[in-house]
Each structure stands twice: as C-alpha cells, then as structure tokens.
SEFIZA-3560 file (N, C-alpha, C; in Angstrom, 3 decimals):
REM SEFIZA-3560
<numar><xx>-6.324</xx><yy>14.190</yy><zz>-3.696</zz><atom>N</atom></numar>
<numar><xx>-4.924</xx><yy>13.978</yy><zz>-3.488</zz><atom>CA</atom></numar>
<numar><xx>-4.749</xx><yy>12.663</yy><zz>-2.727</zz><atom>C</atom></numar>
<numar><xx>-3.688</xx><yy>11.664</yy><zz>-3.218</zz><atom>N</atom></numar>
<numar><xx>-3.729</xx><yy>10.397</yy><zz>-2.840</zz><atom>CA</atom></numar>
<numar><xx>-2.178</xx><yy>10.480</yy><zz>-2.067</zz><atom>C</atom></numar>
<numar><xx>-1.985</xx><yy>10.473</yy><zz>-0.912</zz><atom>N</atom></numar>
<numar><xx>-0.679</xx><yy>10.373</yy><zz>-0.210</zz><atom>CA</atom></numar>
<numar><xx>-0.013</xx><yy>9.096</yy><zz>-0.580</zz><atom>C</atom></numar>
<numar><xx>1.467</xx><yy>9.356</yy><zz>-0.695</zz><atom>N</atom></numar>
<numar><xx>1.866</xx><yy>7.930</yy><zz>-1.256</zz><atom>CA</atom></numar>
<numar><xx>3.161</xx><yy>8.042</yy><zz>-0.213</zz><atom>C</atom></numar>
<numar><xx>3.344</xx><yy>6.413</yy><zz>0.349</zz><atom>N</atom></numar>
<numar><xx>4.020</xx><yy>6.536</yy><zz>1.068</zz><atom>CA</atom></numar>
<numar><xx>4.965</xx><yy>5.717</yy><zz>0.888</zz><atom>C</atom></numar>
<numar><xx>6.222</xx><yy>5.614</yy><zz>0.973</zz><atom>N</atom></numar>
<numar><xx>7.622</xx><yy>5.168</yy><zz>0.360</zz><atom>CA</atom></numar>
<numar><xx>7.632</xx><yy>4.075</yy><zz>1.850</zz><atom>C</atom></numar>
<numar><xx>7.819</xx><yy>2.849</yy><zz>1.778</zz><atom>N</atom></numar>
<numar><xx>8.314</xx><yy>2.069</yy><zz>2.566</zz><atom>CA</atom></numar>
<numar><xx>9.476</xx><yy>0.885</yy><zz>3.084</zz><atom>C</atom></numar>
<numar><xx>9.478</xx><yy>0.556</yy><zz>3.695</zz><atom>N</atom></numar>
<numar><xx>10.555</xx><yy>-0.746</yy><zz>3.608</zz><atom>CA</atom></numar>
<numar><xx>10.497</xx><yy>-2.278</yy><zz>3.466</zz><atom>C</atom></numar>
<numar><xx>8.911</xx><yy>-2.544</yy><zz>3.561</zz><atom>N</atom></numar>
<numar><xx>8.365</xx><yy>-3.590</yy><zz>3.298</zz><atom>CA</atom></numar>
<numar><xx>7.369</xx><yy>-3.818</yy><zz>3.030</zz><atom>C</atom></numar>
<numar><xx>6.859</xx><yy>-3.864</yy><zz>1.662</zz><atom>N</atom></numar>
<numar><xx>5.521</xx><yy>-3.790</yy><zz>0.964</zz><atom>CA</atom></numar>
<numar><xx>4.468</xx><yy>-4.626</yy><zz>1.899</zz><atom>C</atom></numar>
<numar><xx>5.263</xx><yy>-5.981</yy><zz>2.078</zz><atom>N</atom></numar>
<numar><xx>4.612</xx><yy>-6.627</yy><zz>2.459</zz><atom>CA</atom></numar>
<numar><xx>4.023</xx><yy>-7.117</yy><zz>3.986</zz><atom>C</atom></numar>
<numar><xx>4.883</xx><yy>-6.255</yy><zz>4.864</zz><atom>N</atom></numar>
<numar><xx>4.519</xx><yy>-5.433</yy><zz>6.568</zz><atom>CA</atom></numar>
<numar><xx>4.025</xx><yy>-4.516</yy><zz>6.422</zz><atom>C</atom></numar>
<numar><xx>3.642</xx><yy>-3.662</yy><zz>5.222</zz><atom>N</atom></numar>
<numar><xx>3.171</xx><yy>-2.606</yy><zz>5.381</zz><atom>CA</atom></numar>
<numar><xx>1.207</xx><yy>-3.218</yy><zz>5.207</zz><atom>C</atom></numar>
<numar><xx>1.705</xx><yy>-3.790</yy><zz>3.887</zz><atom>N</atom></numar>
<numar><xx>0.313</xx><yy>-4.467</yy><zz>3.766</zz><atom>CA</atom></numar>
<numar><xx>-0.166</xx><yy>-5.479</yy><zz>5.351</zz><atom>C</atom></numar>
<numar><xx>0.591</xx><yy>-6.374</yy><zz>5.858</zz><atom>N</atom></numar>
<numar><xx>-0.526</xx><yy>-6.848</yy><zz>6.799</zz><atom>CA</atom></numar>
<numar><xx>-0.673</xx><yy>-5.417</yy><zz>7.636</zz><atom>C</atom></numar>
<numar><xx>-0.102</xx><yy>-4.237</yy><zz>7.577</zz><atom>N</atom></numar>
<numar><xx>-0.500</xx><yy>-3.399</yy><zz>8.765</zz><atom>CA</atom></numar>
<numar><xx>-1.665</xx><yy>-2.774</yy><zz>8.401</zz><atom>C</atom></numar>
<numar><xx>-1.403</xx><yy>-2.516</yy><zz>7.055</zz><atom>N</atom></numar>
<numar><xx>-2.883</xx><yy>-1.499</yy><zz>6.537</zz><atom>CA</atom></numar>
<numar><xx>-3.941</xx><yy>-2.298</yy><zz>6.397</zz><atom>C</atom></numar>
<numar><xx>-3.868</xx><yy>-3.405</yy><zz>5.540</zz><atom>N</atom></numar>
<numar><xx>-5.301</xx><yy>-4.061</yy><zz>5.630</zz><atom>CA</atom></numar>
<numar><xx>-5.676</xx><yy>-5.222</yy><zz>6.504</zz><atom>C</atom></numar>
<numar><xx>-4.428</xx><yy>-5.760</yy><zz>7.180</zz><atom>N</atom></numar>
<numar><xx>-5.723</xx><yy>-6.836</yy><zz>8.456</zz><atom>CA</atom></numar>
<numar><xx>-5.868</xx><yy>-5.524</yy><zz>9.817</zz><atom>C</atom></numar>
<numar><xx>-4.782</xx><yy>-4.654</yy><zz>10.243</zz><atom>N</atom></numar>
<numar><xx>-4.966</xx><yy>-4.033</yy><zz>11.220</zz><atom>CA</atom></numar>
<numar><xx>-6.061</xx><yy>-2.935</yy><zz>11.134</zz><atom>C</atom></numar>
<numar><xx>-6.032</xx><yy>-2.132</yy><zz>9.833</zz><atom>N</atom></numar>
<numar><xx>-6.652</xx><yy>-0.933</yy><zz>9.891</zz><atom>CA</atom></numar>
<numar><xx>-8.070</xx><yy>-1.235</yy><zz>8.923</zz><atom>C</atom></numar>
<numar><xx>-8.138</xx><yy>-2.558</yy><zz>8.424</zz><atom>N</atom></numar>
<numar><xx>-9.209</xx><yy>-2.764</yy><zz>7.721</zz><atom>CA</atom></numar>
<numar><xx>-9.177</xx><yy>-1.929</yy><zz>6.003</zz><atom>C</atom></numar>
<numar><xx>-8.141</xx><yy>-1.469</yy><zz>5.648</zz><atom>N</atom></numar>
<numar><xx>-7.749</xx><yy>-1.154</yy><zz>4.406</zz><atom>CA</atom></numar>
<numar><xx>-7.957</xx><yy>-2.249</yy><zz>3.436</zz><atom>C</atom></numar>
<numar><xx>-8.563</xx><yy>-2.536</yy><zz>2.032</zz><atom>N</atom></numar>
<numar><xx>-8.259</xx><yy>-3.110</yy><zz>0.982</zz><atom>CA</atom></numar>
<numar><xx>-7.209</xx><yy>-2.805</yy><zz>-0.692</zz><atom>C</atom></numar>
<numar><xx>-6.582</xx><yy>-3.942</yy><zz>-0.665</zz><atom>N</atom></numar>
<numar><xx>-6.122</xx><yy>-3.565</yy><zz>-2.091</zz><atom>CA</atom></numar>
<numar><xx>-7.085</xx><yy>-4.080</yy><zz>-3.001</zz><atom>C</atom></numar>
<numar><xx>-6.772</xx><yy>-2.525</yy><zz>-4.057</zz><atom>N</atom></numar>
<numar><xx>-7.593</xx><yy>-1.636</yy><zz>-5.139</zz><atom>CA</atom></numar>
<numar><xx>-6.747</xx><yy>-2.257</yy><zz>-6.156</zz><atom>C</atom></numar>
<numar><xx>-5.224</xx><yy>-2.147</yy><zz>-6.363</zz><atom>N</atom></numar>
<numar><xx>-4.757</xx><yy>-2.254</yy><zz>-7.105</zz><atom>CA</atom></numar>
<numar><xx>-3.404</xx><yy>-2.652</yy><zz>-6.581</zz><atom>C</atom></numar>
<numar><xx>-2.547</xx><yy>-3.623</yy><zz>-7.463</zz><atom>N</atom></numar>
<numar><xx>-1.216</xx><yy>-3.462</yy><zz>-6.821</zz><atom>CA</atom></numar>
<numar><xx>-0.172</xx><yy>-4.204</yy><zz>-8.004</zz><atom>C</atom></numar>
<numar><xx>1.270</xx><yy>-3.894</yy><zz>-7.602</zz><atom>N</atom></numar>
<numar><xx>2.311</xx><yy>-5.025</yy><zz>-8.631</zz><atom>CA</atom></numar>
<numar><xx>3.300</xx><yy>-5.115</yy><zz>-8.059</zz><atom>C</atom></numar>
<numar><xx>2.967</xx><yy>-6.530</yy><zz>-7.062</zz><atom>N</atom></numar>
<numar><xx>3.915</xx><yy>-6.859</yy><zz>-6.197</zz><atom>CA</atom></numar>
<numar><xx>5.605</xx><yy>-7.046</yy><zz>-6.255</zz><atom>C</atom></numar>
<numar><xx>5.479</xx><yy>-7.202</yy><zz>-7.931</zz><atom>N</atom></numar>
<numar><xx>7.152</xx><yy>-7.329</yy><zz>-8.510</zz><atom>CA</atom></numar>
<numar><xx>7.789</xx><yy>-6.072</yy><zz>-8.535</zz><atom>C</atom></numar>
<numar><xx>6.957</xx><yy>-4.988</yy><zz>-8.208</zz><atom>N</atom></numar>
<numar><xx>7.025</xx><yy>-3.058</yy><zz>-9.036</zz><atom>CA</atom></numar>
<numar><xx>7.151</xx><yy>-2.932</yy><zz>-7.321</zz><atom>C</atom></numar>
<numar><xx>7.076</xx><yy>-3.213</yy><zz>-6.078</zz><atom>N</atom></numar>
<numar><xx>6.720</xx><yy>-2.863</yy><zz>-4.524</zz><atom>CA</atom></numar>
<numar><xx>5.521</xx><yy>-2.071</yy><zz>-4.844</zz><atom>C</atom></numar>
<numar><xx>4.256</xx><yy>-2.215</yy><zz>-5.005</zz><atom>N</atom></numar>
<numar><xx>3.734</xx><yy>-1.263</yy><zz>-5.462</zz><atom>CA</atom></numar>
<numar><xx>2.262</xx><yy>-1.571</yy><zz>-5.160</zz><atom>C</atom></numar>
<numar><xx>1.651</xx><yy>-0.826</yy><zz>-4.307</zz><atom>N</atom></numar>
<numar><xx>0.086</xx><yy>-1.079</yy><zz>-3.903</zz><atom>CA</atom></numar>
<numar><xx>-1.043</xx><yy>0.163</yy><zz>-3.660</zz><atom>C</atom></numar>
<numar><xx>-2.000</xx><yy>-0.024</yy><zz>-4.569</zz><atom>N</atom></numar>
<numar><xx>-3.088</xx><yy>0.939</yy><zz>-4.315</zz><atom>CA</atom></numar>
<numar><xx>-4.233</xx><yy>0.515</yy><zz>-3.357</zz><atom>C</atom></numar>
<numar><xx>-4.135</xx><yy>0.884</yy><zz>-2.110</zz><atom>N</atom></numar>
<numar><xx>-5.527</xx><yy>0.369</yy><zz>-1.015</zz><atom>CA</atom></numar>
<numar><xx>-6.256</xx><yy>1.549</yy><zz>-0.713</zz><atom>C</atom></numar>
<numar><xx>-7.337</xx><yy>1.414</yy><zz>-0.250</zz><atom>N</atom></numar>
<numar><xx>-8.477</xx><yy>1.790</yy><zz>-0.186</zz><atom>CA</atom></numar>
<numar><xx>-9.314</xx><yy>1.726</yy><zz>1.213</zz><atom>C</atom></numar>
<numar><xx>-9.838</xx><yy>2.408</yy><zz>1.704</zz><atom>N</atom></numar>
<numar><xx>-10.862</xx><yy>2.087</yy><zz>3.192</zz><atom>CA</atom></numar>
<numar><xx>-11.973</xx><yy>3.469</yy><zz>2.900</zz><atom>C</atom></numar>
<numar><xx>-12.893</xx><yy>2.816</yy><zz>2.307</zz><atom>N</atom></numar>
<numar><xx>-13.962</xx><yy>4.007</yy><zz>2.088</zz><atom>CA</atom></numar>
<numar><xx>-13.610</xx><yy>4.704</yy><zz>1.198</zz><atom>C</atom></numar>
<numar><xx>-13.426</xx><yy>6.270</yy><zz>1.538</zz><atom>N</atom></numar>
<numar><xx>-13.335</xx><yy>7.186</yy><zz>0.832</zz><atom>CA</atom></numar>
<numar><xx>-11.644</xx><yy>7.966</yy><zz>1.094</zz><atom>C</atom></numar>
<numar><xx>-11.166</xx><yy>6.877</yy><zz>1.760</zz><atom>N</atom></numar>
<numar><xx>-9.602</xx><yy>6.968</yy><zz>1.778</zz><atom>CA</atom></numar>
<numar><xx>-8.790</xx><yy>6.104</yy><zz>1.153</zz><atom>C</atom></numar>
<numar><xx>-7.502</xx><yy>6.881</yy><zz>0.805</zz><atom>N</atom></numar>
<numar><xx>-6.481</xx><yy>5.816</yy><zz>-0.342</zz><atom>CA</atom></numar>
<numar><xx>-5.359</xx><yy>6.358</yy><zz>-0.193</zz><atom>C</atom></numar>
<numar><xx>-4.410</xx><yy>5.269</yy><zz>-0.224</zz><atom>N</atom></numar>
<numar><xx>-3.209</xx><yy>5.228</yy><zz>0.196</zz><atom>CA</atom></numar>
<numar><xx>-2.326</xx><yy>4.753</yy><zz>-1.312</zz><atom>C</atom></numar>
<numar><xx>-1.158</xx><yy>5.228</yy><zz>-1.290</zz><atom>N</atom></numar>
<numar><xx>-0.130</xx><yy>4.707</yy><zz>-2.255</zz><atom>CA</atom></numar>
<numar><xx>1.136</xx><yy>3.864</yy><zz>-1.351</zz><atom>C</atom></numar>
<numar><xx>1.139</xx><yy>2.839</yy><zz>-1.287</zz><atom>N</atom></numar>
<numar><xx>2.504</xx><yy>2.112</yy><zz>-0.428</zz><atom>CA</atom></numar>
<numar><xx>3.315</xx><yy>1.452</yy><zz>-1.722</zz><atom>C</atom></numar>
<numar><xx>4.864</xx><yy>2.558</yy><zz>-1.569</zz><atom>N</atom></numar>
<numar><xx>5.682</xx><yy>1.926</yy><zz>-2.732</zz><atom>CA</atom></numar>
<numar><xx>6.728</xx><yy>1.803</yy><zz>-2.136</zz><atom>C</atom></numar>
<numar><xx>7.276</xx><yy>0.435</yy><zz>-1.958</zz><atom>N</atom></numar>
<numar><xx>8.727</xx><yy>-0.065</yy><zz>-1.577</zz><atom>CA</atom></numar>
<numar><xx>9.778</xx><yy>0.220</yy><zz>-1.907</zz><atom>C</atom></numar>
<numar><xx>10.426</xx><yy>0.898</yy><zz>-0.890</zz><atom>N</atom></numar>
<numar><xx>11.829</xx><yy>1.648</yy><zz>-1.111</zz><atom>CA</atom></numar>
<numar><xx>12.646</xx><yy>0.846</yy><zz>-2.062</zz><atom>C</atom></numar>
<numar><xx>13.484</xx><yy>1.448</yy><zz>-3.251</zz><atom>N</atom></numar>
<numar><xx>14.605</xx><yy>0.617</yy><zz>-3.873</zz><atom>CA</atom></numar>
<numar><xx>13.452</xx><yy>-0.327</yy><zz>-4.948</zz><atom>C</atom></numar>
<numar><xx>12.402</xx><yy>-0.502</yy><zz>-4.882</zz><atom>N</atom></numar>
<numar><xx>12.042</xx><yy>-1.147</yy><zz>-6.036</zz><atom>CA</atom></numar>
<numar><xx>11.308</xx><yy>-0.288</yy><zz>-6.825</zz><atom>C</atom></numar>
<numar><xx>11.347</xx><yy>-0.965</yy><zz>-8.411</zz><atom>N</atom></numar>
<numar><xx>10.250</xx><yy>-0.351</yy><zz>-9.447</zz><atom>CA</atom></numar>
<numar><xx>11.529</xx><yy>0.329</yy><zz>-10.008</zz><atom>C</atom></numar>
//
C-alpha cells in the first residue's frame, strides 16, 4: 500500500521529501502535480491539490 498524499505545492513538498528526508523521485509529471518518490523500501504518492 502506497500512501498518497494530496498537497499544496508539489514543488515544497519535493524540496521537503527529498533534500530534507533523503527521499528520491521514481517517477513524476510535473505538468499532472504529480510525483512518485521513494527512500528504500518506502514510497510516497505527492499529488498537487487542484491539478491533473
């Protein structure tokens, strides 16, 4: 089960998850708010409120 989390800024969310918490993006479509990251054997869904 991959938690997906609805946000307000794809792109604050991203410097928080991957320079702070060491998370990488797996996958993403920045035009869609839309990012699949990764840290090990954990994964996150971050999708920007109002887009896609």
């Amino acid at each position: 089960m991959v938690p997906e989390l609805l946000v307000t800024s794809l792109e604050a969310s991203l410097d928080f998850w991957c320079r702070l918490c060491g998370f990488e993006v797996l996958y993403d479509r920045p035009d869609e708010g839309f990012a699949y990251i990764t840290s090990g054997t954990a994964h996150i869904v971050l999708e920007q409120r109002g887009s896609g």
